[in-house]
N, C-alpha and C positions, 0 to 999 in steps of 0.2 A: 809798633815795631820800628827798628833806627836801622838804618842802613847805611856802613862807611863807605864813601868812596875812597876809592883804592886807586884805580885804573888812567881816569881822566888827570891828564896832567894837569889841568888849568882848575878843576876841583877838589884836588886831592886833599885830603883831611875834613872835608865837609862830613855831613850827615842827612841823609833825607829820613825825617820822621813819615810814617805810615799813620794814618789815624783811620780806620775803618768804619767807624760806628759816626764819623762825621763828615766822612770823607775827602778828606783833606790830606796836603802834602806838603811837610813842612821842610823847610830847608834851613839850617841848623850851620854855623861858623863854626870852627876846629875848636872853639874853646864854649862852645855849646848855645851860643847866641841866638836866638834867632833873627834870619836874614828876612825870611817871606814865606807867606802860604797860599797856596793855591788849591780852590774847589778842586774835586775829580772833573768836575763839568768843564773847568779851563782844562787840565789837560789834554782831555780827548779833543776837545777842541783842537787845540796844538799838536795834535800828533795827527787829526785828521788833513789840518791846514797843509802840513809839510808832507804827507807819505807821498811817494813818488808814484803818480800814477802811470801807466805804460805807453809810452806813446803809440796812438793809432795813425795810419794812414788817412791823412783828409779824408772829411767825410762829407764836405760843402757841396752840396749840386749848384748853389745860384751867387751867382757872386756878390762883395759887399764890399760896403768902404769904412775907410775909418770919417767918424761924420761926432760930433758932441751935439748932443740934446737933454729936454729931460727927460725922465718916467718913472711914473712911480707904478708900486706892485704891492698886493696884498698874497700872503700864504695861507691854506687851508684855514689857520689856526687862527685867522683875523691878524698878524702884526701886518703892520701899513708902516710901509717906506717910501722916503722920496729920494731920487738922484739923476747922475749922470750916467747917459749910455754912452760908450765911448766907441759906437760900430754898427752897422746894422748890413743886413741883408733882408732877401726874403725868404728867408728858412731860418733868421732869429735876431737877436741883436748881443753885445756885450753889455753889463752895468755895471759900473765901477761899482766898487764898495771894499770897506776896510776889515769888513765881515760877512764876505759871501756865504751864502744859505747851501745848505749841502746836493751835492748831484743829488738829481731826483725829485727836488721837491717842485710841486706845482703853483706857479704863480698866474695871478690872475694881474695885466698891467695895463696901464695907458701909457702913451708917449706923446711927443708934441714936436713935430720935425723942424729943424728952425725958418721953413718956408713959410709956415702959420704957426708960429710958436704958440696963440691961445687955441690950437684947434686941436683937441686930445682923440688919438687914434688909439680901440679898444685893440686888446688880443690877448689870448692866455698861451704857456708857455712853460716848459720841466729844464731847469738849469741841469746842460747838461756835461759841464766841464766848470770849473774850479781853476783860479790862478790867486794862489794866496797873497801875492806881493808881484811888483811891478817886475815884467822880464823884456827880455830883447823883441818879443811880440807885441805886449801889452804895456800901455804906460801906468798904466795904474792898475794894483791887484781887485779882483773883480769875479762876475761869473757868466759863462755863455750861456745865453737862455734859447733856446731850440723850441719855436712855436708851435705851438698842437690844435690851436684855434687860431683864424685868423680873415676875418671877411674879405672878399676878394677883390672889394674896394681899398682894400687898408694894402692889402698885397701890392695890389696894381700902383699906387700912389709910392708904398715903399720902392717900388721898379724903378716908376721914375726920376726918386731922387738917386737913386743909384745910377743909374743910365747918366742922368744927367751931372752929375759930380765926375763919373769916368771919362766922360767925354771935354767934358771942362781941363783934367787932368792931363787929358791928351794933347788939348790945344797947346797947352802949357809947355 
């Protein structure tokens, strides 16, 4: 199935090919070219990265800083990632990434705070916010991770790096 673009000034005379049985989505020059194809799976992807989700009223009880370490995290499904957290508190951290994993999903991670960079502190944790690309909050697009396991050693240690970075902050 071809579909003209009419409407978009900046695409107009294009064509997007439909292919169902392959599901793909072709995109087609005014003189029948093709330009590019993308899976169904990149789209959704793309259209779930950008939908506008509603802004909530803060929902943080504990405070946090902006702080860079590692961590890496495994999903139900087994994929194994390693990165940067670019934040933490104790009710979760941020992880950068170019392709955050969707609200909801349950990760199981370690971190490494840079006090004991080889000392890996366990917790598991449900991303529970999405920033597809860097904005005036975040520097880098990523995903909040909202802790649901977390030993009370790992808590108390994440406290006091916080405590102690705020209060540094304030000397400052």
């Amino acid at each position: 199935m071809k579909y003209s673009v009419l409407t978009s000034l900046r695409h107009k005379g294009k064509v997007l090919q439909v292919d169902v049985e392959r599901e793909m989505v072709t995109l087609l020059g005014g003189n029948g070219d093709v330009i590019g194809s993308l899976s169904w799976d990149v789209v959704i992807d793309q259209v779930l990265a950008y939908r506008r989700i509603p802004v909530q009223k803060e929902v943080r009880v504990e405070p946090r800083i902006s702080l860079t370490f590692r961590v890496r995290y495994n999903t139900p499904e087994g994929q194994q990632f390693e990165s940067r957290a670019g934040g933490i508190g104790g009710g979760g951290l941020f992880i950068e990434s170019h392709s955050p994993l969707p609200v909801g999903t349950k990760l199981a991670m370690e971190f490494s705070l840079p006090q004991k960079p080889d000392h890996w502190l366990p917790a598991k944790g449900t991303v529970a916010w999405v920033c597809p690309k860097a904005d005036q909050y975040t520097f880098s697009p990523g995903m909040g991770v909202r802790f649901t396991e977390v030993e009370e050693r790992v808590r108390d240690q994440i406290h006091e790096v916080v405590k102690a970075t705020q209060v540094t902050s304030q000397a400052a």
